[in-house]
C-alpha positions as a Python dict, from the first residue, in 0.01 Angstrom:
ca = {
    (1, 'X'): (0, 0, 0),
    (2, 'X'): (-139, 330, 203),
    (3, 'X'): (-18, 384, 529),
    (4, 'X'): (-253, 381, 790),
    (5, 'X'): (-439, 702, 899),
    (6, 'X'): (-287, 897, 1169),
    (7, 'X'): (-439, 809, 1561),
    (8, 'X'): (-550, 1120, 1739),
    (9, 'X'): (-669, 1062, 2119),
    (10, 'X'): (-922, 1315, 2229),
    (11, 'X'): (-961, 1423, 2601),
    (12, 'X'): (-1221, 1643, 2681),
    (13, 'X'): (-1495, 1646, 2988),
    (14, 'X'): (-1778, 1800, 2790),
    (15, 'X'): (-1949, 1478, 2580),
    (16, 'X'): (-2094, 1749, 2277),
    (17, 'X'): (-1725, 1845, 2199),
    (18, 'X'): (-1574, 1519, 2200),
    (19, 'X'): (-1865, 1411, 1985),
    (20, 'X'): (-1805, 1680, 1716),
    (21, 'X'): (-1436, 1630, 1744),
    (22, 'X'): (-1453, 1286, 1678),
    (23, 'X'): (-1707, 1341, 1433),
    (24, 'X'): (-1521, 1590, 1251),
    (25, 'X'): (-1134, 1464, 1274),
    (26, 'X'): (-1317, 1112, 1166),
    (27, 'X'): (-1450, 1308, 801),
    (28, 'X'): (-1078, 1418, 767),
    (29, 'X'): (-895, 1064, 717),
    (30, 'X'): (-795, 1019, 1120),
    (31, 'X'): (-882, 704, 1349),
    (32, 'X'): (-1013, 934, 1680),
    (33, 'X'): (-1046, 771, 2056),
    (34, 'X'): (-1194, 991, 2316),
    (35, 'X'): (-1131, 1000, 2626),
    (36, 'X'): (-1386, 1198, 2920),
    (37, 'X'): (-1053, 1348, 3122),
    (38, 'X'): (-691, 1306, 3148),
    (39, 'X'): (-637, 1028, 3355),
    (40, 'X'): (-845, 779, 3151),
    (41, 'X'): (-662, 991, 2840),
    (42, 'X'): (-342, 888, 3049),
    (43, 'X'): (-445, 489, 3058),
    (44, 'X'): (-513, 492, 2709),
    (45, 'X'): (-214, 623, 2566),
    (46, 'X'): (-39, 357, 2787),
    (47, 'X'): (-208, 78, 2651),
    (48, 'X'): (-185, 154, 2308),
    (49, 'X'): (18, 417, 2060),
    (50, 'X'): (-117, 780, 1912),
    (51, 'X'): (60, 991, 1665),
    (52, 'X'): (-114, 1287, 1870),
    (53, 'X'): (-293, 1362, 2164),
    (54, 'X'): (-602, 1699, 2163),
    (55, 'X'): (-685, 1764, 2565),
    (56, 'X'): (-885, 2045, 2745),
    (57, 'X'): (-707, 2245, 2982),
    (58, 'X'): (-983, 2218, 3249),
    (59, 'X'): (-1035, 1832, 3330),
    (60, 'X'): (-1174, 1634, 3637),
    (61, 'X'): (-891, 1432, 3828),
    (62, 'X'): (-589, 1517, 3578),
    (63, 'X'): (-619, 1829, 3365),
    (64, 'X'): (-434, 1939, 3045),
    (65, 'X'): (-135, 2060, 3206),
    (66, 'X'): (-93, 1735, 3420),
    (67, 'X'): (-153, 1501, 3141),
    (68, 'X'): (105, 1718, 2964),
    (69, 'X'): (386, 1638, 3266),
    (70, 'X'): (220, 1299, 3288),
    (71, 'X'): (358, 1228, 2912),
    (72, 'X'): (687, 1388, 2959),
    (73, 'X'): (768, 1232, 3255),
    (74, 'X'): (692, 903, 3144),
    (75, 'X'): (845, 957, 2810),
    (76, 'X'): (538, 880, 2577),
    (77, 'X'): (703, 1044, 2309),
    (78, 'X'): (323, 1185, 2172),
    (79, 'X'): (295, 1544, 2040),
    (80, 'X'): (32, 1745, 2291),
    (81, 'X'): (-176, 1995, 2128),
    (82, 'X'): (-406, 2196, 2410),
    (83, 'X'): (-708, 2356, 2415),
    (84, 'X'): (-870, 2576, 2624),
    (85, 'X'): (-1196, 2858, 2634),
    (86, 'X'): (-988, 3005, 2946),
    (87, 'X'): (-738, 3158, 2674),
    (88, 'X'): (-460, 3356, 2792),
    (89, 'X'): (-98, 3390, 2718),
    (90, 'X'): (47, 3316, 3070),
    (91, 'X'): (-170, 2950, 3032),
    (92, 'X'): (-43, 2925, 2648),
    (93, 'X'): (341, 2994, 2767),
    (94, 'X'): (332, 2761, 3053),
    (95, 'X'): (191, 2520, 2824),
    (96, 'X'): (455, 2509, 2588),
    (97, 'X'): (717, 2522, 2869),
    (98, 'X'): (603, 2178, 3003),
    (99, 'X'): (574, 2035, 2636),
    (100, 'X'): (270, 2099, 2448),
    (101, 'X'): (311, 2128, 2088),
    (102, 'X'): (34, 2406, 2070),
    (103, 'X'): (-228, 2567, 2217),
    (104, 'X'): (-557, 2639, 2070),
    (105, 'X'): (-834, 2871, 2246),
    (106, 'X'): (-1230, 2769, 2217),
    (107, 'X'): (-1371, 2853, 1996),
    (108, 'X'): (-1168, 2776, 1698),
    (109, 'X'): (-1212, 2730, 1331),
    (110, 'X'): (-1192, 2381, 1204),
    (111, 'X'): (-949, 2447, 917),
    (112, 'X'): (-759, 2606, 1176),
    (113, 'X'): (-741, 2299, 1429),
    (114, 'X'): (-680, 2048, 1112),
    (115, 'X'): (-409, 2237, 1029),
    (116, 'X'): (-236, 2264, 1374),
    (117, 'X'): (-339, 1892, 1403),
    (118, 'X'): (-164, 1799, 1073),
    (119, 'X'): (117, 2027, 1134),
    (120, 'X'): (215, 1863, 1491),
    (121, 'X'): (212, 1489, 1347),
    (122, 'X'): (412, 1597, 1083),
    (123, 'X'): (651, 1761, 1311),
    (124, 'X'): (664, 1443, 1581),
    (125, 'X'): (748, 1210, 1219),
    (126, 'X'): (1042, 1417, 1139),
    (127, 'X'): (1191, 1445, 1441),
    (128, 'X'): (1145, 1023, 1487),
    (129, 'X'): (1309, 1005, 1097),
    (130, 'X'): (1559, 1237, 1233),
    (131, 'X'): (1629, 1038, 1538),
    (132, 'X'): (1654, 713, 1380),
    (133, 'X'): (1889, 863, 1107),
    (134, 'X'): (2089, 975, 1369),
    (135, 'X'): (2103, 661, 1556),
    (136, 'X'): (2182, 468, 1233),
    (137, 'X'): (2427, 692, 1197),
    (138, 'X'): (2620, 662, 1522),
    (139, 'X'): (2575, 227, 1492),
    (140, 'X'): (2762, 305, 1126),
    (141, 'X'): (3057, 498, 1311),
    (142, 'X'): (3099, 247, 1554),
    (143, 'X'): (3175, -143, 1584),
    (144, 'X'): (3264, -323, 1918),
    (145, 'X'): (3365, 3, 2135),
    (146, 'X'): (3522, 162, 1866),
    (147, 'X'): (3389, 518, 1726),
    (148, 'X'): (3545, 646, 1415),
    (149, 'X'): (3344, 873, 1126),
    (150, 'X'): (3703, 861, 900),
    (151, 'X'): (3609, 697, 558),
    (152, 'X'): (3857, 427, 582),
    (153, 'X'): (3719, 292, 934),
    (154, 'X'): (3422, 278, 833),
    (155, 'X'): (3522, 79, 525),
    (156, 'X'): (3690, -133, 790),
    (157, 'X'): (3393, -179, 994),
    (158, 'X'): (3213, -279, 687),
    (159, 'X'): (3451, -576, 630),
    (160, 'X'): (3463, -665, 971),
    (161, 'X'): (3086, -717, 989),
    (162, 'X'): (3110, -950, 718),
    (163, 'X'): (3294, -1167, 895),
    (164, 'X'): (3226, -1181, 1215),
    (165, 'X'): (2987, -1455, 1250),
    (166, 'X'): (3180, -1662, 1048),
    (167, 'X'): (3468, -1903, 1193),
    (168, 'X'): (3718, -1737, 915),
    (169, 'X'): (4043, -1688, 984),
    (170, 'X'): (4135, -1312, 979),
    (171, 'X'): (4493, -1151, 975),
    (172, 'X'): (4519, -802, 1056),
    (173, 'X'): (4806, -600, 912),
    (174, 'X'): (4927, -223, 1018),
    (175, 'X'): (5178, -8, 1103),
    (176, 'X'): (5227, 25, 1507),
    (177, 'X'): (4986, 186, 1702),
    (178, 'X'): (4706, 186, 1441),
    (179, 'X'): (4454, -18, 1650),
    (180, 'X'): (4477, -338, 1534),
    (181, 'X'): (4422, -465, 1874),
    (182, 'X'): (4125, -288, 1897),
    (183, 'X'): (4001, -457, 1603),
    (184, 'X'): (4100, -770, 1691),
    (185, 'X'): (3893, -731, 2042),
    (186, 'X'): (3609, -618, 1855),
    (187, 'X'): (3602, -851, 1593),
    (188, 'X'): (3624, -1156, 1850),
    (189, 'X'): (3391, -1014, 2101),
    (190, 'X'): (3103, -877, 1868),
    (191, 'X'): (3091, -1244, 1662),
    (192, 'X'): (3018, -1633, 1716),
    (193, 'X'): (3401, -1611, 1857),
    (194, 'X'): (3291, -1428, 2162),
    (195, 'X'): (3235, -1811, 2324),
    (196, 'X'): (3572, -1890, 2327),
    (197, 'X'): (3897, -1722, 2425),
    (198, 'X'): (4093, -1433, 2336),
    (199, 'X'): (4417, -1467, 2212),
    (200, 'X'): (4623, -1128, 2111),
    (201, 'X'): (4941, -1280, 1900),
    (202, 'X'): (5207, -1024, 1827),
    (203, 'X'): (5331, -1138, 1495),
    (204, 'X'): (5596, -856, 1454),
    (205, 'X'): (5783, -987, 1805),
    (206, 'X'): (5768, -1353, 1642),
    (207, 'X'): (6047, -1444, 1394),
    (208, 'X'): (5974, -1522, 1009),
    (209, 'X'): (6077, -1809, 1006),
    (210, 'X'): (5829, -1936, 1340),
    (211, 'X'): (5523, -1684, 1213),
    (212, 'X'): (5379, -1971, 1005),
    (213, 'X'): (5367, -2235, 1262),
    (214, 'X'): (5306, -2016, 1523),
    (215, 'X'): (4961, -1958, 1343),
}
């Protein structure tokens, strides 16, 4: 099954170069929505997801650099890549500063912009992989408030989390001090058992011969 083609959102004021973007960026395998200036770039990218967004620097009533702070601020998470005929490195600098991807000055080569384009989406796709690895990672090395990355713990977590929504009886065994209570908490609030009360039980303080009917 192919995955579907990457969503670029267009934001220019001048109709003829939206036109040939979309025209163009359409021949190349991507799904293109244009927008005439930021803040209608702005609404769109609210309402629906891009995997990139291609604005003008100069824009009626929110320009390049504002729809750049606009998606920061508001933590769209969408790789910016600007463009501008007004070219000059102060612009390009500030540009990156606030968060764009790239810059671009008019006019530009197509195979050039395709592969800026394609190497920003790539970019924004590794760092989510990365990301969600990384947050995998940390809900691995950690189970009901407790972090540990040792091999053993995390063997432990493993068996804990097959149990815990099950109304099986668990015994914990350790030397002093190793965090069985900790466990024990975990295991109890993270399940089914969470609903009823928590009893901590000492079994090395009760006697051998009461340890069975205690239980």
């Amino acid at each position: 099954m192919s995955s579907p083609s990457p969503r670029i959102l267009i934001a220019d004021d001048e109709e003829e170069i939206r036109f040939a973007l979309k025209l163009h960026l359409g021949r190349e395998g991507y799904t293109v929505v244009a927008a005439p200036d930021g803040a209608a770039a702005l609404d769109r990218l609210e309402a629906e997801p891009f995997d990139l967004v291609l604005c003008d620097l100069v824009m009626p009533r929110l320009d390049g650099l504002g729809l750049i702070d606009a998606i920061t601020t508001r933590g769209l998470g969408v790789p910016v890549v600007l463009m501008s005929a007004h070219a000059d490195v102060e612009t390009a600098l500030d540009a990156m500063r606030r968060g764009a991807f790239d810059y671009v000055a008019k006019p530009f080569r197509a195979d050039e912009l395709i592969f800026r384009l394609r190497k920003a989406i790539e970019a924004n796709a590794l760092s989510a992989r990365v990301e969600r690895l990384q947050e995998a990672l940390e809900a691995e090395a950690s189970f009901g408030g407790i972090i540990a990355h040792s091999r053993p713990m995390q063997q432990i977590f493993r068996t804990i989390r097959k149990v815990v929504d099950y109304k099986t009886t668990v015994l914990l065994t350790g030397e002093s001090g190793t965090g069985k209570e900790l466990v024990a908490r975990a295991l109890h609030f993270t399940g089914t058992r969470r609903e009823g009360p928590y009893i901590a039980v000492n079994c090395g303080a009760i006697p051998d011969n009461l340890l069975e009917s205690e239980l």
